[in-house]
N, C-alpha and C positions, 0 to 999 in steps of 0.2 A: 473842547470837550463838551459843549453847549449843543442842543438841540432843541428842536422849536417846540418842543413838548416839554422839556423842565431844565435846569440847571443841575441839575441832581443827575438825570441821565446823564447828560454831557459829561460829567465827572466818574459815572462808572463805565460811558462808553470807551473812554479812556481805555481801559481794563482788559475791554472785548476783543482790541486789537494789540495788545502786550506779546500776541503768540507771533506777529508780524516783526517783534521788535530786530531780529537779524537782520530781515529786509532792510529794516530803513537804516540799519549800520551798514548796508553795504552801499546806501546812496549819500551818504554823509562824504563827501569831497571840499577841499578847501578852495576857497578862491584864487587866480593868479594875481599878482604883485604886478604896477607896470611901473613905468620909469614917472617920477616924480619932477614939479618946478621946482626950481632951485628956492622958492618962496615955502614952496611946501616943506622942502627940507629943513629950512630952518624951523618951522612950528609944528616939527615932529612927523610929518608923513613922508614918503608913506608906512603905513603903522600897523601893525600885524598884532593879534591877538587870537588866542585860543577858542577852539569853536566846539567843545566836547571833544572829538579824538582827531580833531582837525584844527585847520587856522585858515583865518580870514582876513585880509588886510582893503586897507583903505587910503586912497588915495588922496583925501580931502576929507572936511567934515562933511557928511550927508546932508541936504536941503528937505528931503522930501520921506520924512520918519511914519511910518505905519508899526502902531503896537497891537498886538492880536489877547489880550485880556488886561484883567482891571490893576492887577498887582506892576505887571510889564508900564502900565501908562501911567502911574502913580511913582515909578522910581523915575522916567522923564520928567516928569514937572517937578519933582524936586528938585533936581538939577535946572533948572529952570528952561528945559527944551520944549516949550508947549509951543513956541513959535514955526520949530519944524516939522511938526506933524498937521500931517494930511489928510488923517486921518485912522479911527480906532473904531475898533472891535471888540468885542465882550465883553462889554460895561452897560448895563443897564438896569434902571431900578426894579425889574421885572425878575432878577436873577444875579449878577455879580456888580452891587452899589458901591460906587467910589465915594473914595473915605473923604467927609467933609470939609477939612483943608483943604482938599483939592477941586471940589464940586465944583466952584465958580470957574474956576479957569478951563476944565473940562469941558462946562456949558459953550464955550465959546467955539471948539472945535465942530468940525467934522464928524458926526458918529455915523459910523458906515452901516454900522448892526450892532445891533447886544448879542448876537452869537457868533460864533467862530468863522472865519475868513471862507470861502468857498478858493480856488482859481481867479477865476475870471474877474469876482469883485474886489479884491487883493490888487491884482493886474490893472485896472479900471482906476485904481488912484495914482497908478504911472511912481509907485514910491522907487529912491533907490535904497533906502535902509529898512529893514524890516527889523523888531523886534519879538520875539516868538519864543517857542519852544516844542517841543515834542510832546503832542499831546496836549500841548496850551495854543493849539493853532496849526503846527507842523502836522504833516499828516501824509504819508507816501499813498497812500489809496484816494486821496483828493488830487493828488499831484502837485501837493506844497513840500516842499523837501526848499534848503541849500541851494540846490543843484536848479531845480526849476525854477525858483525864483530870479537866480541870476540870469534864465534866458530874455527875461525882460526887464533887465536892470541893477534888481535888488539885491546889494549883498542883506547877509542875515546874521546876526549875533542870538547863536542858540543861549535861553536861559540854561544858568547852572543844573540848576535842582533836577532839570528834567533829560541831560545827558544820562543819567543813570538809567535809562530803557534803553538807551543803544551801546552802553559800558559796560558790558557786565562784570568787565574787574573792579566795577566800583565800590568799594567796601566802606564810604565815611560821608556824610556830607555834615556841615556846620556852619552855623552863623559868617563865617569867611566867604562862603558862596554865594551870599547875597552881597557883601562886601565886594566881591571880586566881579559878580553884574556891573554893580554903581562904578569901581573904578574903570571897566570895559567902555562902559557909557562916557564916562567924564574924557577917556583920553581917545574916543573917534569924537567926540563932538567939543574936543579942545575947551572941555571946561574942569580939569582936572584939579582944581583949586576947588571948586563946589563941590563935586564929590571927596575931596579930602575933610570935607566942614562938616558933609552931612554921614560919612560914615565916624566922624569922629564924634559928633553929638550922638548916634547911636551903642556906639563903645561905652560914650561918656554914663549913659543910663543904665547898659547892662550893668557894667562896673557898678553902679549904685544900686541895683537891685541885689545882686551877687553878695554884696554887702551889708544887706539888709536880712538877707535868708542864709546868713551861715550858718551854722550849728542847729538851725531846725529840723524838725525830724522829717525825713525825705517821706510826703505822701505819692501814693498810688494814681495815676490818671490814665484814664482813655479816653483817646482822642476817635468822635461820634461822626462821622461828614454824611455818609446816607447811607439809604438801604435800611429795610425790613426784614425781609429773608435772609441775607449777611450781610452785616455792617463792613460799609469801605472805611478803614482805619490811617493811619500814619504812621508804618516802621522807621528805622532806623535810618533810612534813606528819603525822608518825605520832612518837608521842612517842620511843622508842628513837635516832631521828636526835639531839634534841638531847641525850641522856643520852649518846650516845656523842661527840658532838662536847664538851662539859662533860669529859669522860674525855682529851681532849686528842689522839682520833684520828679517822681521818676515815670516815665512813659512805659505802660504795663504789655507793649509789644516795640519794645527800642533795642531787642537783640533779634526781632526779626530782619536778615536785609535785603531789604528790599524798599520799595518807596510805596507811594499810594497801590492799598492794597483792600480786596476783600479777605476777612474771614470768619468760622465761626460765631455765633454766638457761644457754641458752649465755652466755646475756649474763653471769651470774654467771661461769660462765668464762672471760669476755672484761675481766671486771674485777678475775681475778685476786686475792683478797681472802688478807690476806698472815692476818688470823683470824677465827673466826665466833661472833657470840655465838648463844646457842640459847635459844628462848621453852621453858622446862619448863614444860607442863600437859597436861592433858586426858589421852586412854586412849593417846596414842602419847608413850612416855615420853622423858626425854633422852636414855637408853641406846640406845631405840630408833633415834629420832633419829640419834645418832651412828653406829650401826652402817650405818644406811643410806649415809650420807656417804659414811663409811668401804670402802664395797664396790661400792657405783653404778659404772660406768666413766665416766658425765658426772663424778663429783666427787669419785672420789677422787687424782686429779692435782692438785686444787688445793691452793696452796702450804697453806691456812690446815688442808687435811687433810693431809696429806704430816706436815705439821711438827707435829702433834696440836695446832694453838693454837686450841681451842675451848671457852668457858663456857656453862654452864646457868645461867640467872637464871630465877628464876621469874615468876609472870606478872605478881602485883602487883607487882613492882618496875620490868617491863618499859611498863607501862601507866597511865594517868597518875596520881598519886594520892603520897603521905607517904612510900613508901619508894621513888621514884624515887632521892635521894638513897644510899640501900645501894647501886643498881645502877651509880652514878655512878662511887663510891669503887670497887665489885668491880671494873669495867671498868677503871680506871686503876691497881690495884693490879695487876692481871693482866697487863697491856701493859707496864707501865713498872717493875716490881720494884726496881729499886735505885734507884726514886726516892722509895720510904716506907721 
């Protein structure tokens, strides 16, 4: 969603190709199964899992792992797979910075680009496991799909979050969907005891936030990520909805469904949003950001500016991936202070 002109585009060029989104459900095809060693069968291959409206199975665990943005290579290293990648894309201090637990071991890779995969440099790292998404890298007018990546190699494990532009029955997405990435991850790279650790340390937190914000009185939020002339927001289908509803308040477009989305301003004013959390990335910074808020005549009347109740979260945390949870806890620490 990255272009060499801001991060910010990248995330609404996203948007520009949504009227494409049939097309690339018609390229969406599952990989074939082949006959497994009898070594592999006993350590669970080979091993099919869900690919949005398709399945992808694997033969072995992957050697040669390629993640196309910063949230995607941030839930590998948690698992502790920084050994099989060969290399990443869109992470860069320029535009989507990986979250500091992770920096060092980052440093050590491969960075192919801080923007999004093209073909040919994709292809050039000879990977056979790609991790991606639609719109976080996949892209049928590049000629990254499923389908072509396995003509030189690579199966792919589409992110959850971002099935819903080629699903359109999709009507729900939820903290489980990030959960259901990490376990995707843990049982093709045979480390299914790690992602059981690290989704269950993430339960473990919600649960204690959850807990901490009961019977508070539910505040108003919108969620800011770009755009001047219309703000790109996060409905009901974009992962920020359920990070703020976990926070124990209510996301002021969370009956919209749909997933990352542009809309009005006025509407934003009509929903009145009592605070706003803010997407930090790319070349328009959070300062930025706010100053704009802060001086627009559409929005600086609104309460959630009037009253300065506005957070910067950075992008991994906003997007889906291991430190959703940081963004959980910021959000409900921020809203509800005398409840930690």
């Amino acid at each position: 969603m990255k272009t060499d002109v801001s991060r910010t585009l990248g995330r609404r060029a996203r948007l520009s190709i949504l009227a494409g989104a049939a097309v690339l459900a018609a390229t969406l095809t599952g990989c074939g199964s082949t006959t497994s060693k009898d070594e592999d069968k006993a350590s669970g291959y080979p091993l099919t899992v869900a690919n949005c409206q398709d399945k992808v199975t694997f033969d072995k665990a992957p050697e040669r792992a390629v993640t196309t943005d910063v949230d995607l290579l941030e839930d590998m290293l948690a698992l502790g797979l920084g050994d099989r990648i060969v290399g990443t894309f869109g992470v860069g201090d320029d535009g989507n910075v990986i979250g500091p637990e992770y920096r060092a071991e980052w440093e050590k890779l491969h960075h192919a680009s801080d923007q999004y995969p093209t073909r040919e440099a994709l292809a050039a790292l000879k990977p056979d496991f790609v991790f991606s998404g639609w719109f976080w890298g996949l892209d049928a007018t590049k000629g990254l799909t499923p389908d072509t990546l396995a003509q030189f190699g690579a199966k792919t494990l589409v992110l959850n979050e971002s099935c819903a532009y080629v699903d359109k029955s999709r009507k729900k997405l939820a903290i489980d969907d990030v959960f259901t990435d990490l376990t995707n991850l843990g049982n093709i790279f045979g480390v299914q005891d790690k992602a059981k650790e690290v989704i269950g340390g993430m339960k473990s937190r919600i649960a204690d936030v959850q807990e901490k914000v009961k019977g508070q009185k539910q505040r108003s939020v919108f969620l800011y990520d770009s755009g001047e002339a219309a703000p790109l927001t996060a409905p009901a289908l974009a992962t920020p909805n359920t990070l703020i509803t976990l926070a124990g308040a209510k996301n002021v477009f969370g009956d919209v469904q749909k997933s990352w989305s542009s809309v009005a301003w006025e509407d934003v004013v009509a929903k009145a949003p009592e605070c706003i959390v803010m997407n930090d990335y790319g070349k328009v910074s959070a300062g930025e950001k706010r100053k704009f808020l802060e001086t627009s005549p559409t929005t600086k009347e609104l309460p959630a500016v009037k009253n300065g109740c506005i957070l910067a979260l950075s992008y991994d945390q906003l997007t889906p991936g291991v430190r959703n949870i940081d963004a959980v806890e910021s959000i409900a620490k921020w809203l509800y202070p005398d409840a930690f």
